[in-house]
N, CA, C and O atoms as a GROMACS GRO file, in nm:
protein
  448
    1UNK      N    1  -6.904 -25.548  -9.357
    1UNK     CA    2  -6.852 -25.663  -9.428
    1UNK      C    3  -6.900 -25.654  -9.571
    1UNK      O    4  -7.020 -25.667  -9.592
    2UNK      N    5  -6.834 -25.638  -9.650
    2UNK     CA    6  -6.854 -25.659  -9.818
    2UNK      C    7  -6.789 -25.805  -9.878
    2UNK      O    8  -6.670 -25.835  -9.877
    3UNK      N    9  -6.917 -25.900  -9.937
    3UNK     CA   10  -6.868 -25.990 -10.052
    3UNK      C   11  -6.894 -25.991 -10.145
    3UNK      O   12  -7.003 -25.970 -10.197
    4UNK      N   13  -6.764 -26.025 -10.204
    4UNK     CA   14  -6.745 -26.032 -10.348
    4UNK      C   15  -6.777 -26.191 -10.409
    4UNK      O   16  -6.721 -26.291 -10.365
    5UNK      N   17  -6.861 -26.192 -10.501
    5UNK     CA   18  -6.916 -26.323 -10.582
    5UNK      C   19  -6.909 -26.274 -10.771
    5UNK      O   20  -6.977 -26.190 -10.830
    6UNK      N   21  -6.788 -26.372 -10.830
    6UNK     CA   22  -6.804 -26.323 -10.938
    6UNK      C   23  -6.971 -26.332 -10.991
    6UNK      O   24  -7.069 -26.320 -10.918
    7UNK      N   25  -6.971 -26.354 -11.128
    7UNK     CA   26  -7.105 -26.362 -11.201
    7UNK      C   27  -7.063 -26.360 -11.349
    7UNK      O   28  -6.986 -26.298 -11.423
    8UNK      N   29  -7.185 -26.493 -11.357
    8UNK     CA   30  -7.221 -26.507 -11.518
    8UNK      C   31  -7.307 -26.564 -11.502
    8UNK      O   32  -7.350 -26.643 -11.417
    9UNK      N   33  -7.351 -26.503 -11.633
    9UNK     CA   34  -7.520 -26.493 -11.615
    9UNK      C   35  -7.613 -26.495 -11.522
    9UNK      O   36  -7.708 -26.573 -11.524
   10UNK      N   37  -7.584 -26.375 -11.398
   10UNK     CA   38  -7.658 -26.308 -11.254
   10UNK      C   39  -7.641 -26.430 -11.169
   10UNK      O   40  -7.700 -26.437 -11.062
   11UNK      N   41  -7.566 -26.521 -11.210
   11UNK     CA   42  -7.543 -26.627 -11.050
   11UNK      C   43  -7.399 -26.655 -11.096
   11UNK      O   44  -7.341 -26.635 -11.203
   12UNK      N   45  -7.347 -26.728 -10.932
   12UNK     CA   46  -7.216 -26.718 -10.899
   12UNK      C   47  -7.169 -26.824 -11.031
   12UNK      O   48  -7.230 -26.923 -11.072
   13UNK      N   49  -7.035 -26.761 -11.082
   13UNK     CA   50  -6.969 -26.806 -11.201
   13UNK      C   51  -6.868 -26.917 -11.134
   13UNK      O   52  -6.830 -26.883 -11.022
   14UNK      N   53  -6.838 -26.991 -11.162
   14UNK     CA   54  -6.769 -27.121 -11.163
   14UNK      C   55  -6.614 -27.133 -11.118
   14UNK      O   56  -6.541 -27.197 -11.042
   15UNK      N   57  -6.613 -27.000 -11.239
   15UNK     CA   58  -6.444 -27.020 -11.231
   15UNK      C   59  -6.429 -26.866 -11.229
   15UNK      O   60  -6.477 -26.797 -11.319
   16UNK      N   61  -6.346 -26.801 -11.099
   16UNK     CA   62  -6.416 -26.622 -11.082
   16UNK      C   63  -6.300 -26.566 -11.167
   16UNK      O   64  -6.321 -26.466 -11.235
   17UNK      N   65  -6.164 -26.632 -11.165
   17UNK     CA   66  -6.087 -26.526 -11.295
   17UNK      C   67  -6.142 -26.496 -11.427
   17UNK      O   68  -6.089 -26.411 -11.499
   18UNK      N   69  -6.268 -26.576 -11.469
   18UNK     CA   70  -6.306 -26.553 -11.567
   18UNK      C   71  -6.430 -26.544 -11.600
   18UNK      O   72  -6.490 -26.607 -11.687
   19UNK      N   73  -6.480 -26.438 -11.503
   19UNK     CA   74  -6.610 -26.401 -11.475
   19UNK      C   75  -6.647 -26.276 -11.596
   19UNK      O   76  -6.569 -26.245 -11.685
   20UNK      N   77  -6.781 -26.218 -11.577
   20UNK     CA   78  -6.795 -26.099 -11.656
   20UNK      C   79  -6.864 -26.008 -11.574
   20UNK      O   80  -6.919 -25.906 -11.616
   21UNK      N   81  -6.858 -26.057 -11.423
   21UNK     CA   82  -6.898 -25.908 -11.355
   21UNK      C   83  -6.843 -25.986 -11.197
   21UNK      O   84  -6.832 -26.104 -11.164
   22UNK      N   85  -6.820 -25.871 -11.133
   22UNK     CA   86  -6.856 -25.920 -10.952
   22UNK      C   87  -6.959 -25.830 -10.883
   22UNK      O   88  -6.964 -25.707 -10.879
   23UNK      N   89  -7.026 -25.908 -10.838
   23UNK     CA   90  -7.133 -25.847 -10.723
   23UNK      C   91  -7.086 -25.815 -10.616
   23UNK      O   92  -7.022 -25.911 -10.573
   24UNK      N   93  -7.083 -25.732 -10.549
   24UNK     CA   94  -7.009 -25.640 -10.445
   24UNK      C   95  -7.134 -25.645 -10.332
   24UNK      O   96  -7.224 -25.563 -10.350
   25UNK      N   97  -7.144 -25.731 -10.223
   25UNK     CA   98  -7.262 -25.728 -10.178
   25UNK      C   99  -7.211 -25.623  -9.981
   25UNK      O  100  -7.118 -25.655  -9.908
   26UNK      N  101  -7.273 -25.552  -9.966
   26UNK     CA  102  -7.247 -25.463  -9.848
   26UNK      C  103  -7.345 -25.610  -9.743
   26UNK      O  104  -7.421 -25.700  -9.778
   27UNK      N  105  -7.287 -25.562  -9.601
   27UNK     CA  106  -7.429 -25.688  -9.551
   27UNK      C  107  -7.398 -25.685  -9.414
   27UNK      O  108  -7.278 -25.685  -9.384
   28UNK      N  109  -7.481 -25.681  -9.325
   28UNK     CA  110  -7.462 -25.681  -9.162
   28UNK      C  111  -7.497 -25.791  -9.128
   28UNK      O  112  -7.611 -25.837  -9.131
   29UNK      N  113  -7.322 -25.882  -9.063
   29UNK     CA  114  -7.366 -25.946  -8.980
   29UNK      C  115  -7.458 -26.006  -8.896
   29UNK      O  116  -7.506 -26.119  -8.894
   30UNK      N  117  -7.474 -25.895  -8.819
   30UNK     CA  118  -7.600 -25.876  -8.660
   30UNK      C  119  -7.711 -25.903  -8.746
   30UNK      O  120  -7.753 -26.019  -8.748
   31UNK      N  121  -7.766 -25.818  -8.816
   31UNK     CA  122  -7.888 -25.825  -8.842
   31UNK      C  123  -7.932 -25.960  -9.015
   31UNK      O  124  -8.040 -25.976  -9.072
   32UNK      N  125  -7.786 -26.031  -9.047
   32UNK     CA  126  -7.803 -26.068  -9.136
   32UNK      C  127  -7.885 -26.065  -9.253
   32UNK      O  128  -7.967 -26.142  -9.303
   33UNK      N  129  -7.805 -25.880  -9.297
   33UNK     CA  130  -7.929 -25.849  -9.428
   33UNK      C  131  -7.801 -25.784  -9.513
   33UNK      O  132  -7.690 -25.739  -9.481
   34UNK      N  133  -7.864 -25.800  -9.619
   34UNK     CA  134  -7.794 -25.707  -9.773
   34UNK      C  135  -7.842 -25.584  -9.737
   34UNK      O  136  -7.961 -25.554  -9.726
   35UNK      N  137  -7.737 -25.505  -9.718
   35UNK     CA  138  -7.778 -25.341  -9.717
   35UNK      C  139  -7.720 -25.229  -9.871
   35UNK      O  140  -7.745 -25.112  -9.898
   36UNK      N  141  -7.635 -25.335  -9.943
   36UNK     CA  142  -7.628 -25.276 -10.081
   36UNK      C  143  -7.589 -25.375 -10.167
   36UNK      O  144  -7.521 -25.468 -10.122
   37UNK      N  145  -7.620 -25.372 -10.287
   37UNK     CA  146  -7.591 -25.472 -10.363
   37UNK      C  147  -7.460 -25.347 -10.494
   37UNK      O  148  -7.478 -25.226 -10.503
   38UNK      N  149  -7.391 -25.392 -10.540
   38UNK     CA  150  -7.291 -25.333 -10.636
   38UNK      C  151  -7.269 -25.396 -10.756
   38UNK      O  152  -7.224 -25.504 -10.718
   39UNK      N  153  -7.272 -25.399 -10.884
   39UNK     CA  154  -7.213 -25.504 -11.008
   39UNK      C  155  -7.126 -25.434 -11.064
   39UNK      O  156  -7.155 -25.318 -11.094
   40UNK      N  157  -7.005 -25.484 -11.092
   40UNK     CA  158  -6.926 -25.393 -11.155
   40UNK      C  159  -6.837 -25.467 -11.216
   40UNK      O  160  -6.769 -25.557 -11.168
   41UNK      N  161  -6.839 -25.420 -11.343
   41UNK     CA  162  -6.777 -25.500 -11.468
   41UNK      C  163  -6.611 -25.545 -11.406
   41UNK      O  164  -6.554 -25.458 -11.339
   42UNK      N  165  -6.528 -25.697 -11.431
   42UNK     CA  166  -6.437 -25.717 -11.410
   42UNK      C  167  -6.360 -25.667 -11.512
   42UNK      O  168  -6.403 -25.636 -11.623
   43UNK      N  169  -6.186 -25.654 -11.454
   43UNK     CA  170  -6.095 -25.604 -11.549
   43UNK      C  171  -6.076 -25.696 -11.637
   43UNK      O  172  -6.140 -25.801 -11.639
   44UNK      N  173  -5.967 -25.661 -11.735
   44UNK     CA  174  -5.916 -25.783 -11.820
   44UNK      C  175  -5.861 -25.905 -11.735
   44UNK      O  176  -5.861 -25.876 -11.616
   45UNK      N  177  -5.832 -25.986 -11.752
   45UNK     CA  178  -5.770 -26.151 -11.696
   45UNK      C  179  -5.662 -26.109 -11.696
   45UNK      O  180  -5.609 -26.068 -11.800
   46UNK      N  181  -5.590 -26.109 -11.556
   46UNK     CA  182  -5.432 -26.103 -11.526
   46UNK      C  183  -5.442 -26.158 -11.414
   46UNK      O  184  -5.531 -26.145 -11.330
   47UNK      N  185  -5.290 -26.259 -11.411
   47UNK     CA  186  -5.296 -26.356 -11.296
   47UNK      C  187  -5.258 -26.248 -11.189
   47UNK      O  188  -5.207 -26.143 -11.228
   48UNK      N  189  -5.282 -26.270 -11.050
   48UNK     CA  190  -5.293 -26.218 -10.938
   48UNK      C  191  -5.322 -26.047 -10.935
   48UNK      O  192  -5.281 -25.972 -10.847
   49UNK      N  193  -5.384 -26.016 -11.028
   49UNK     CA  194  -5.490 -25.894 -11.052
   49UNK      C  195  -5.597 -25.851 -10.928
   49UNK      O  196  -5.609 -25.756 -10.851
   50UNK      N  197  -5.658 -25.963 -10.950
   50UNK     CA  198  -5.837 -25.967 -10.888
   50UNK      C  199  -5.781 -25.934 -10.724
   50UNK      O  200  -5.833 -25.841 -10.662
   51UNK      N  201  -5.697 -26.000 -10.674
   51UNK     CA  202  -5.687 -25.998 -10.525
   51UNK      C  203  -5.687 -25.857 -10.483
   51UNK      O  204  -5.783 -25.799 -10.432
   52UNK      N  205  -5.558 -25.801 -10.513
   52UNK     CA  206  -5.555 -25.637 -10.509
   52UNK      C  207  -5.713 -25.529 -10.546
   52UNK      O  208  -5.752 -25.434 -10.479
   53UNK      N  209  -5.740 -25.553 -10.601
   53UNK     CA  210  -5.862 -25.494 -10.693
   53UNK      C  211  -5.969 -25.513 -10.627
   53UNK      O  212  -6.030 -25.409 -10.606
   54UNK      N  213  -6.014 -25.601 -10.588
   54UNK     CA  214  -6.153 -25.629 -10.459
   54UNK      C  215  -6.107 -25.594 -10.381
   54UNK      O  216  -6.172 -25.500 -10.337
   55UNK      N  217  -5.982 -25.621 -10.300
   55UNK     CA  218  -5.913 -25.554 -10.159
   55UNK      C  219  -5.954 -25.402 -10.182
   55UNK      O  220  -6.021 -25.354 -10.090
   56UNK      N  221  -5.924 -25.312 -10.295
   56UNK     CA  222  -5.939 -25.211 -10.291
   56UNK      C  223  -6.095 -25.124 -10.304
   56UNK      O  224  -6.122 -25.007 -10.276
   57UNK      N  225  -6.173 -25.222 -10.353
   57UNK     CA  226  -6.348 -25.208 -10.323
   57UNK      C  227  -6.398 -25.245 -10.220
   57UNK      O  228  -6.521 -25.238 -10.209
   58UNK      N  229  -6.313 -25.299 -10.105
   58UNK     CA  230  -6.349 -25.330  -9.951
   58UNK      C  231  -6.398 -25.481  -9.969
   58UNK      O  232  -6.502 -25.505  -9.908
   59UNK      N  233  -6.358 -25.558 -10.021
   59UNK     CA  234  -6.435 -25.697  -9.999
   59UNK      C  235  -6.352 -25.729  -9.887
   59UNK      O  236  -6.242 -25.681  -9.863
   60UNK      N  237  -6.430 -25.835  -9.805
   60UNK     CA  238  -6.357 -25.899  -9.700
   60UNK      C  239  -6.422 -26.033  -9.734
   60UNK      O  240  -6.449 -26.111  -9.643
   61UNK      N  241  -6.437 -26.049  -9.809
   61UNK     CA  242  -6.492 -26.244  -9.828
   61UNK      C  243  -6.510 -26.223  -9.968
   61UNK      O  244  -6.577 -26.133 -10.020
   62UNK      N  245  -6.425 -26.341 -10.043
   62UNK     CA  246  -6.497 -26.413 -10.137
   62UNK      C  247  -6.536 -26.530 -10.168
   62UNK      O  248  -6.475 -26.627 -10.125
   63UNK      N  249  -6.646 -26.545 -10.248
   63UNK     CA  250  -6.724 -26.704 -10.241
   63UNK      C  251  -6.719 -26.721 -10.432
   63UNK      O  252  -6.758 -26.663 -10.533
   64UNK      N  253  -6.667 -26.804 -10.403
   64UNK     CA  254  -6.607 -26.884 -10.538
   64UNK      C  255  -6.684 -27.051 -10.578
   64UNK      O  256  -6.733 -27.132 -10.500
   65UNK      N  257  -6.676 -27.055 -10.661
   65UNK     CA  258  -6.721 -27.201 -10.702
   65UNK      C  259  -6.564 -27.228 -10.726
   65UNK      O  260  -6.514 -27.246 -10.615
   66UNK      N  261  -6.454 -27.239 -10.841
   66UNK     CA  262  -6.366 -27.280 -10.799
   66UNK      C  263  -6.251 -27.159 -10.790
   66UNK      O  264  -6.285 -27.041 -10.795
   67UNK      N  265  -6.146 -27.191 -10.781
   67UNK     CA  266  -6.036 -27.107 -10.737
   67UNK      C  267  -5.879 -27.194 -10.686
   67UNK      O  268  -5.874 -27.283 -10.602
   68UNK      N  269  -5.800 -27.156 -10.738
   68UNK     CA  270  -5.652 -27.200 -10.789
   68UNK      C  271  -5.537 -27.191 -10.616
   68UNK      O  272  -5.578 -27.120 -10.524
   69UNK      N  273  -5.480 -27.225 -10.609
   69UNK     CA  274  -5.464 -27.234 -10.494
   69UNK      C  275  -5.346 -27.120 -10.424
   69UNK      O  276  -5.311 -27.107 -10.307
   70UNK      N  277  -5.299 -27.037 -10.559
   70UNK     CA  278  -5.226 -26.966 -10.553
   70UNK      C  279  -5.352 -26.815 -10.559
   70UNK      O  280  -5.340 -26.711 -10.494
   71UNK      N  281  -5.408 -26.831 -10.606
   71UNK     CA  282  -5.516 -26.723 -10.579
   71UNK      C  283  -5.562 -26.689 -10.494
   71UNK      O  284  -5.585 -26.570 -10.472
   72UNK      N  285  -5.604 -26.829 -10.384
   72UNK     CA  286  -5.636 -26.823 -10.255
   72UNK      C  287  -5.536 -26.744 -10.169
   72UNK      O  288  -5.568 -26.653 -10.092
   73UNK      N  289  -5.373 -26.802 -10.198
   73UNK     CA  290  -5.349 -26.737 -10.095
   73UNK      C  291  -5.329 -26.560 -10.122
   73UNK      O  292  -5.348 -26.478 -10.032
   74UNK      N  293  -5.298 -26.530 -10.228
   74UNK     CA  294  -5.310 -26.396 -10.255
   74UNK      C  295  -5.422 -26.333 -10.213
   74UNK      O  296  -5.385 -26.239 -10.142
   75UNK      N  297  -5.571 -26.338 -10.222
   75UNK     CA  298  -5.658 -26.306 -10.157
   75UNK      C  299  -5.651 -26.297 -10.006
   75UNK      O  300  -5.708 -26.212  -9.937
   76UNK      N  301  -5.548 -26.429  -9.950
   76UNK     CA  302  -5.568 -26.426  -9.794
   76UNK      C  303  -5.469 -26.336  -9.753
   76UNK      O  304  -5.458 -26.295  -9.637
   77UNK      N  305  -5.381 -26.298  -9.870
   77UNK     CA  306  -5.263 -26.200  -9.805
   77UNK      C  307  -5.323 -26.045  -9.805
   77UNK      O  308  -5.279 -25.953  -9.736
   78UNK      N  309  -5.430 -26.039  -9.893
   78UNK     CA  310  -5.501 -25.941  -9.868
   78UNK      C  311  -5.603 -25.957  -9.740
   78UNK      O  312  -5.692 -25.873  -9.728
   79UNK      N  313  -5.594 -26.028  -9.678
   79UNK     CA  314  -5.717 -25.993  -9.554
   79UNK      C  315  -5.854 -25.998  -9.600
   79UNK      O  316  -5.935 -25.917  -9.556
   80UNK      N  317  -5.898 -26.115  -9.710
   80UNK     CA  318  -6.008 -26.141  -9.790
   80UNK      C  319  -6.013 -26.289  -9.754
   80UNK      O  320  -5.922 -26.368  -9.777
   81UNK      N  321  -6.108 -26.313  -9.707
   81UNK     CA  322  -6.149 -26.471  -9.654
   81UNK      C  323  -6.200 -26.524  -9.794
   81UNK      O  324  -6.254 -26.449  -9.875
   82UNK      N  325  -6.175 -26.688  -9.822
   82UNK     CA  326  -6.167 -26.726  -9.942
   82UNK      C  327  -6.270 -26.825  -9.909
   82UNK      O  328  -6.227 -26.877  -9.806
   83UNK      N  329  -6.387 -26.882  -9.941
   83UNK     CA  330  -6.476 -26.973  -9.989
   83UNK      C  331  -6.478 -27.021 -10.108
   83UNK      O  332  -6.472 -26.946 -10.205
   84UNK      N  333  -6.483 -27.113 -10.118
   84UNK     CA  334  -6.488 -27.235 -10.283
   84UNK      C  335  -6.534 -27.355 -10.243
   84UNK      O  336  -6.525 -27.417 -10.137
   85UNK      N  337  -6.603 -27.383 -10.380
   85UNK     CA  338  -6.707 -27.474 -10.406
   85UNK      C  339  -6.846 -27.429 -10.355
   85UNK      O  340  -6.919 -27.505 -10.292
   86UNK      N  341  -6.878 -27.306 -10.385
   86UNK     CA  342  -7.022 -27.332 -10.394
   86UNK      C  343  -7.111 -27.299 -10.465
   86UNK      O  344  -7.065 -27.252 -10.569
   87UNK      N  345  -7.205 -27.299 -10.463
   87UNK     CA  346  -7.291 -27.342 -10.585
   87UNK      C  347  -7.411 -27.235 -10.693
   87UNK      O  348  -7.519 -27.191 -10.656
   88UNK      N  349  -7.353 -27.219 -10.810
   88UNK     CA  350  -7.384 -27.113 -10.895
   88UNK      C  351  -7.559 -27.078 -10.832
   88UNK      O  352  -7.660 -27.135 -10.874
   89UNK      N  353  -7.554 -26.989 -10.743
   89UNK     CA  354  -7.705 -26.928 -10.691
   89UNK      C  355  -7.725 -26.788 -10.713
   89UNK      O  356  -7.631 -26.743 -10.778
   90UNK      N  357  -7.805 -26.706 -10.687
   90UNK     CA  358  -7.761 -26.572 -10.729
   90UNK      C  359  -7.674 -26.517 -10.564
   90UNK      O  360  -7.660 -26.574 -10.456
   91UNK      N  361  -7.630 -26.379 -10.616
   91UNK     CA  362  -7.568 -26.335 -10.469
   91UNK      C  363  -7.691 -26.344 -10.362
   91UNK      O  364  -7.707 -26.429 -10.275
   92UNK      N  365  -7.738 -26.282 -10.381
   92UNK     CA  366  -7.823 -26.286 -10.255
   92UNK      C  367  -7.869 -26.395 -10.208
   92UNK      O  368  -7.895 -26.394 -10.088
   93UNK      N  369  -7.890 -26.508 -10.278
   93UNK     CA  370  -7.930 -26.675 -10.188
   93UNK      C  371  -7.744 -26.678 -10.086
   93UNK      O  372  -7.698 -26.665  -9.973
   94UNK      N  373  -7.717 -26.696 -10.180
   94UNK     CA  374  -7.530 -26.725 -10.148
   94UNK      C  375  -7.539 -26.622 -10.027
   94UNK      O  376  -7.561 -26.688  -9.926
   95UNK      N  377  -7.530 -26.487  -9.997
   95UNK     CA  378  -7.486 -26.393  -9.912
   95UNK      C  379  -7.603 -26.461  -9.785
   95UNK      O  380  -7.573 -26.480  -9.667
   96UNK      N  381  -7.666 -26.474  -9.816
   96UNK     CA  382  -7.808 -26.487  -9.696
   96UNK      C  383  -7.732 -26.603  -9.605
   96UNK      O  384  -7.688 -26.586  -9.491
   97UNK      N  385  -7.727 -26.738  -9.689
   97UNK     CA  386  -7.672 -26.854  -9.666
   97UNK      C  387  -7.540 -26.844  -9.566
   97UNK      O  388  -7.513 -26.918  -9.471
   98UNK      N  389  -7.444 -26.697  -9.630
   98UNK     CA  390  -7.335 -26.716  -9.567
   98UNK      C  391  -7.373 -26.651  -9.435
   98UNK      O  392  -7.321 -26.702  -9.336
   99UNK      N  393  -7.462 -26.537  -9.416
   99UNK     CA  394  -7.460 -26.486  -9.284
   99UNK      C  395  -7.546 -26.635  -9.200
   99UNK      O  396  -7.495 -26.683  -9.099
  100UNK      N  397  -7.642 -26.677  -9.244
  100UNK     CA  398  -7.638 -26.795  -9.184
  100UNK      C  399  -7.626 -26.867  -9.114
  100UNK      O  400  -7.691 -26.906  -9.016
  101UNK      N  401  -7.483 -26.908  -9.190
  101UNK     CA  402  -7.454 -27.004  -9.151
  101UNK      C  403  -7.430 -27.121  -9.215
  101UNK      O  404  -7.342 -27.195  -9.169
  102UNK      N  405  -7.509 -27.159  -9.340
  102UNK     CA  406  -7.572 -27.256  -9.394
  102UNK      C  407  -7.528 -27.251  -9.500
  102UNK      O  408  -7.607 -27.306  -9.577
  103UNK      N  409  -7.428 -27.209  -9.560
  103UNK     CA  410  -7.410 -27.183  -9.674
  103UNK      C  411  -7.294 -27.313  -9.724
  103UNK      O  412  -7.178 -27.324  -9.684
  104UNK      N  413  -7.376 -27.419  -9.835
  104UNK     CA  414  -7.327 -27.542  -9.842
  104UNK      C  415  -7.219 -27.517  -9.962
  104UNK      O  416  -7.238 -27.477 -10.077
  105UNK      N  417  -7.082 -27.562  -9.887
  105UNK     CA  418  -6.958 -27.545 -10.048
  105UNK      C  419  -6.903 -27.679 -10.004
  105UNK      O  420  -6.909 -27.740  -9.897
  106UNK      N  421  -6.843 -27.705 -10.130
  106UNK     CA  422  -6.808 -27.858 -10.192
  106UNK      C  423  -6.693 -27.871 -10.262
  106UNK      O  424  -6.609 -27.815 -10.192
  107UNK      N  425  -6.656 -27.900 -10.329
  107UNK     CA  426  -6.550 -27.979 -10.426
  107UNK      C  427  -6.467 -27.815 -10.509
  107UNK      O  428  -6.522 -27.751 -10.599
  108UNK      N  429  -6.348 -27.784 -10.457
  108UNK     CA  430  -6.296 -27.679 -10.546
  108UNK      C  431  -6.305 -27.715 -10.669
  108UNK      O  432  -6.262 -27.825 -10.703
  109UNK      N  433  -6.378 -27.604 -10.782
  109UNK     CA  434  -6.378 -27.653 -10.905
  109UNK      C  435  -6.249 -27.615 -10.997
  109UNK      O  436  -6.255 -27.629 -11.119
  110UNK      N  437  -6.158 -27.575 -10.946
  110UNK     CA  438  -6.017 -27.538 -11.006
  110UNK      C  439  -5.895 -27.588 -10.939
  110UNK      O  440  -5.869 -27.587 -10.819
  111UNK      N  441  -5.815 -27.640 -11.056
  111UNK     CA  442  -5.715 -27.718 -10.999
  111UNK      C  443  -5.599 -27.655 -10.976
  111UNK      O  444  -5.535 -27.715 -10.890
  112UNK      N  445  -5.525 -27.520 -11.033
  112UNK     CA  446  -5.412 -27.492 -11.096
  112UNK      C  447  -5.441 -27.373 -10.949
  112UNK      O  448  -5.360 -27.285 -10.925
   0.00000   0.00000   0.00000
């Protein structure tokens, strides 16, 4: 399982189309641990870009603070599970949280 969490300034960015990196986190289930961490600079801003583009770095989850509702589903047409609203932490609190269980999201912060 690989998630993707944009980033600004080393915790999860707000709004992920307009991030300045994504953390690419590798992570086992079973044993609920980070077995690689990845940062890798995002492309330029193009609408329905990002979906394709993590699909193709293996993400299968992303965790968003907010996210547009047409984004969502493009991500879900990629076979990328979509989380929003949660809360600018670094990846690894966020990834821990999500194997978890516990991982508290709230209020989509994007409307469009």
């Amino acid at each position: 399982m690989k998630i993707a969490i944009p980033l600004a300034n080393g915790k999860l960015s707000m709004h992920f189309g307009h991030c300045e990196k994504f953390a690419l986190l590798e992570v086992d289930p079973a044993s609920q641990r980070v077995l690689n961490r990845e940062d890798i600079e995002s492309p330029p801003h193009e609408p329905g870009m990002l979906p394709p583009w993590l699909a193709e770095r293996g993400a299968t989850v992303i965790v968003a603070g907010g996210m547009g509702q047409r984004a969502q589903a493009l991500f879900t047409q990629k076979g990328i599970q979509v989380l929003v609203g949660a809360p600018a932490e670094t990846p690894e609190n966020i990834a821990a949280a999500y194997l978890a269980g516990t991982l508290q999201t709230g209020v989509n912060l994007c409307d469009h």
